[in-house]
C-alpha positions, -999 to 999 in steps of 0.1 A, spaced: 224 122 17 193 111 2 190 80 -21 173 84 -57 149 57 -36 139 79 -7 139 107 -29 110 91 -48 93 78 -12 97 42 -22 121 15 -27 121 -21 -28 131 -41 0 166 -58 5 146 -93 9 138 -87 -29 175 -99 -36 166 -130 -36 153 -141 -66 124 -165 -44 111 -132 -32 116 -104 -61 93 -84 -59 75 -94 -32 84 -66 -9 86 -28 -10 93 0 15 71 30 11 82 63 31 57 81 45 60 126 54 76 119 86 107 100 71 95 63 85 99 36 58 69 9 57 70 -29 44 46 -35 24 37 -70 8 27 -67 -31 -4 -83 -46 -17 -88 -80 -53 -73 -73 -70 -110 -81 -49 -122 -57 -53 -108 -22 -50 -131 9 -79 -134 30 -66 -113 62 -78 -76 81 -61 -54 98 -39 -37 74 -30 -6 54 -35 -12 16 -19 8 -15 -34 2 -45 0 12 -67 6 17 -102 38 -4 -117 49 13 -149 66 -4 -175 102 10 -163 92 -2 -128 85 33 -114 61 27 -93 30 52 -77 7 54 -53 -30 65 -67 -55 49 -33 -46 43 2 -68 32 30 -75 3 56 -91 -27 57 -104 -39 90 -130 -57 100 -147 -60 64 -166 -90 52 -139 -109 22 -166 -101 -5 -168 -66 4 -136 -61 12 -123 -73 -23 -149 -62 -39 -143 -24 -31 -105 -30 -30 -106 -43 -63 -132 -18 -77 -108 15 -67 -80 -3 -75 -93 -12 -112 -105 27 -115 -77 41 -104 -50 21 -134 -36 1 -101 -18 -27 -110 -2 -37 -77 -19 -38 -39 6 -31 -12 -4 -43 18 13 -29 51 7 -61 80 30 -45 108 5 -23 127 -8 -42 157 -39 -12 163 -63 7 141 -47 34 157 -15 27 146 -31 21 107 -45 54 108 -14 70 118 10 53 91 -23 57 64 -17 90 74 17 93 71 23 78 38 -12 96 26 5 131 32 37 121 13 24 99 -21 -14 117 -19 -10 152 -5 -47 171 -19 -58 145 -38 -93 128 -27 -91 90 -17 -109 59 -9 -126 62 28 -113 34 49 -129 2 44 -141 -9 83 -171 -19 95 -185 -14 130 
């Protein structure tokens, strides 16, 4: 049987029990039934890193929280990286970046973007990837 959580395609993370790490993590589940760890940012405070999935997430006040962009960053100079991050993050009412750090390939990124795209942001347009050749 199903969890409220999985019901919903997200949960937090059993890390997140301690209080050093609340809200730190969260689990996304993606069409295919995979669960994803995801790192949470304030979007002015995003690590200088590529090579991951991002979620720019809306955080309600009752802690409900939803997905409105998905996409990856990879090999994006910081200031445009950030800067279009930030940008669809502050259109869309995000208040929360998720970043997913697991995948080792863009492959892999594409497939869990993918994934967690068809669940949280089935028809609805979103941000292209942000990648650079």
């Amino acid at each position: 049987m199903q969890t409220n959580h999985e019901m919903m395609g997200n949960m937090p993370a059993q890390v997140t029990r301690n209080r050093s790490f609340a809200g730190a993590f969260h689990y996304w589940y993606g069409r295919s039934g995979d669960r994803y760890l995801h790192t949470v940012f304030d979007p002015e405070t995003l690590p200088e890193l590529d090579g991951a999935v991002y979620l720019a997430v809306r955080k309600d006040l009752d802690g409900r929280r939803t997905v409105i962009d998905a996409g990856i960053i990879e090999n994006v100079p910081a200031i445009v990286r950030y800067g279009q991050a930030l940008a669809h993050a502050r259109r869309s009412g995000a208040n929360e970046i998720h970043l997913h750090l697991m995948a080792d390939t863009t492959r892999q990124r594409r497939d869990i973007l993918n994934d967690i795209r068809h669940r949280h942001l089935a028809g609805q347009r979103t941000s292209p990837c942000l990648h650079s050749s």
